[in-house]
C-alpha positions, 0 to 999 in steps of 0.5 A: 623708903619708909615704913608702914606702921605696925599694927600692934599698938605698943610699937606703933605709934600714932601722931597722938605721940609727938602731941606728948613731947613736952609730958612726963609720957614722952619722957617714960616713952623715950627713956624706954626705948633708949633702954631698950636699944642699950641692952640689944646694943650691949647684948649683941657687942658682947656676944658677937666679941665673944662667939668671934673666938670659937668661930674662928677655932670652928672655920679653922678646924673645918677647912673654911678659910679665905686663901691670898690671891691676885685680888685679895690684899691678904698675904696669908690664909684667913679663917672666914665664918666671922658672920656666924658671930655677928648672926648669934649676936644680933639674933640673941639681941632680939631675943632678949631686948625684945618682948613677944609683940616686937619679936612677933613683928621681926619673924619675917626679918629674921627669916629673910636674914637667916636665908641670905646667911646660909646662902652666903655660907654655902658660897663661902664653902664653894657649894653654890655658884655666886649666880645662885645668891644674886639671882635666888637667895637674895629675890627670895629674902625679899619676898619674905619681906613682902609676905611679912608686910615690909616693902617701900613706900615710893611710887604709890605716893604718886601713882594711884591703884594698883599700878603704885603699889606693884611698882612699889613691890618691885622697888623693894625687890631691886632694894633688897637685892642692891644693897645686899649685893653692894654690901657683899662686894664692899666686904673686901679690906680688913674691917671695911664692910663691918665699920661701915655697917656700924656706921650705917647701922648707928645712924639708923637707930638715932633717926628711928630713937628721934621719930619714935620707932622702938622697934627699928631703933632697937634692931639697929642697936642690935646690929651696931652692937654687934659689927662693933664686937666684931670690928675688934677681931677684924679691923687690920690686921684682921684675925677673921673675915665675915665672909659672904655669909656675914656681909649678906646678912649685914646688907640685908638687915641694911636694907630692911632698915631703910625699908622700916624708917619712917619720919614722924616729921618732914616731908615725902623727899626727905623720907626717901633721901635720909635712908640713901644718905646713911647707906651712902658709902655702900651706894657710892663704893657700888656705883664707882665699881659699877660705872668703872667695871662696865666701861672696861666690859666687865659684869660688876658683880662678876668680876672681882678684883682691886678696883673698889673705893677703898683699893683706890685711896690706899693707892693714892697713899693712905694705905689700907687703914687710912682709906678705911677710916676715911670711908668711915668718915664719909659715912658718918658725914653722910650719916649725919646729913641724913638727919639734917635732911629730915628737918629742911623743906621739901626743895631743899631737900631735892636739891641736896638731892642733887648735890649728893649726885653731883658730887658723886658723880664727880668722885666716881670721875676723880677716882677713876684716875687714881691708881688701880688693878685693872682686870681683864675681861673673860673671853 
C-alpha cells in the first residue's frame, strides 16, 4: 500500500528532503513533526481517558449495554459506547494538532471514519442487520476515501493504463472493508481490539516520523493516543467495551494508514509488506477464523462465537490476560519487522515475505488443534 503525495507542499515533501538529512533543516523538520505527533498523541490519551466516564454514564443511562452470553466471555452486562470516546478523542486531536492544510487533507478521512461509527453505533443499538455494515456502510467510507484522493498503489506499478488504476480502485475497496471488518470480529476480549490498535497504530507513526510524512504520523499519534486512554478502562476486567461503533472506526483509521504510508527509501515489496506486517495480528486473528469457520460451513463474518486467536491461547493456559498481552507482543514484533523490511533489498524483502506466510500458515494449523467452542452451523 502506499500513498500519493499531498499536493499541498507544507506536507508534502519531495526527495529534496532526504538531501537535508545532515542540515539544521532537517533537524527543525523533524523536531516539528515529532511535536506535532506528541501533542495529537497526548491531546487524544487525555480526552478519550476522560470522556470514557460520561460515556459510560450516558451507555448506562440509554440502555446500551453488551449482555453475557454462550459467545461472550463476559459474565455480567457491560456498558458499550467506549468508541464514542475514542472518536472525541482522535477528532480533537485533529483539530487542535493540525493547522487548515493538514485538516483540509483529513476531510475525507474524517467523514469516512464518521460514517462507519454511526453505522457501528446503530448495529450496537440493534437498528441495523450486521449485512448492512459489511455490505453498505464499509464499501461507502471507502468511496469517500477514493473521492478524497486516497486509494493503493499496487497493480498500477505493474499493469499500465487504466486497467492498473481501476484494479487498484478495487484493492482499496476489499482493503478498507477487510481490515475494518477483521477489526470488528477482533473486538471480542477485554482490551484485545484496543491494544492492538495501539499497537499498530504506534508502528505506523514511527515509520511514517522515518520517512517524513507529518501528516500520517500525526494521525497515527493521534490514534495511539487515544486506544491507549481508552486501554485504561477496558483492559481486564473491563469497566466498558467499544462496540461496534469503536472497533469499525479503529479498523477503518487502520486501513487508511496503510493506504497513506508511503517509504522515502526502499523498494516497491517493501512498501506493500511494512503495512501487512504492522496489521499482522489483525490479518492472522481473521485468517485462522476465516480458515477454521469456513472448513466447518460457517460464513466467517456471520457467526460469532470462541474460536478466535485469543479464545485459543486462553485455552491452552494462558488465561484471557495472557493470550491478550501475547498478542500484543506479536504485534509489536510484527510491528518492528516492518520497520526492518523497509531497509532490506527487494528479494529479501520477498522472501520474508514468504516466511510471514508460512509461518502463519503453520500457527492457523497448530491452533487449529487447541481447544475451542465449536458452533453449529444454521440449518
Amino acid at each position: 500500500m502506499s500513498w500519493e503525495p499531498a499536493p499541498n507542499r507544507q506536507f508534502a515533501w519531495t526527495p529534496a528532503v532526504r538531501f537535508f538529512l545532515s542540515t539544521g533543516e532537517s533537524v527543525r523538520f523533524r523536531r516539528g513533526c515529532m511535536l506535532a505527533g506528541l501533542l495529537a498523541f497526548f491531546i487524544a490519551l487525555f480526552a478519550s481517558m476522560m470522556l470514557t466516564v460520561p460515556v459510560r454514564a450516558l451507555a448506562l443511562r440509554v440502555g446500551m449495554v453488551d449482555p453475557p452470553g454462550p459467545r461472550k466471555v463476559h459474565m455480567q452486562p457491560i456498558p458499550l459506547l467506549g468508541g464514542l470516546a475514542m472518536y472525541g478523542g482522535v477528532m480533537l486531536a485533529i483539530v487542535f494538532a493540525f493547522d487548515g492544510a493538514a485538516r483540509a487533507q483529513s476531510v475525507g478521512i474524517v467523514t469516512g471514519a464518521t460514517l462507519v461509527a454511526v453505522v457501528g453505533f446503530l448495529d450496537d443499538r440493534g437498528w441495523l442487520h450486521h449485512q448492512i455494515k459489511l455490505f453498505v456502510g464499509m464499501p461507502l467510507a471507502a468511496c469517500i476515501l477514493l473521492a478524497s484522493g486516497i486509494h493503493a498503489q499496487a497493480f498500477e506499478l505493474f499493469v499500465p493504463g487504466r486497467a492498473g488504476y481501476w484494479l487498484d480502485v478495487a484493492l482499496t475497496v476489499f482493503w478498507v472493508v477487510a481490515i475494518t471488518a477483521s477489526f470488528s470480529i477482533l473486538d471480542h476480549m477485554d482490551g484485545l481490539c484496543a491494544g492492538v490498535a495501539a499497537t499498530a497504530s504506534f508502528f505506523f507513526a514511527l515509520l511514517a516520523f522515518l520517512n517524513g510524512q507529518i501528516v500520517v504520523s500525526t494521525l497515527a499519534a493521534a490514534i495511539f493516543g487515544a486506544a491507549t486512554g481508552f486501554l485504561r478502562w477496558n483492559f481486564k476486567p473491563a469497566k466498558i467495551f467499544m462496540g461496534d461503533g469503536g472497533a469499525m472506526f479503529l479498523g477503518f483509521l487502520m486501513a487508511t494508514l496503510a493506504l497513506k504510508l508511503r517509504l522515502s527509501q526502499g523498494n516497491h515489496a517493501s512498501a506493500l509488506l511494512a503495512p501487512l506486517l504492522i496489521l499482522g495480528v489483525t490479518i492472522f486473528d481473521t485468517t485462522l477464523v476465516t480458515i477454521s469457520r469456513a472448513r466447518r460451513g460457517l460464513l466467517p463474518f456471520a457467526a460469532p462465537g470462541k474460536d478466535h486467536a485469543a479464545h485459543r491461547l486462553a485455552n491452552l493456559g494462558l488465561g484471557q490476560r495472557g493470550a491478550v498481552l501475547t498478542l500484543y507482543l506479536l504485534g509489536a514484533a510484527s510491528g518492528a519487522s516492518a520497520i526492518w523490511v523497509c531497509y532490506i533489498p527487494s528479494r529479501a524483502a520477498l522472501l520474508l515475505a514468504a516466511i510471514v506466510i508460512a509461518a502463519m500458515l503453520f500457527a492457523v494449523a497448530m491452533l487449529e488443534k487447541a481447544p475451542y467452542e465449536r458452533q453449529a452451523a444454521k440449518t
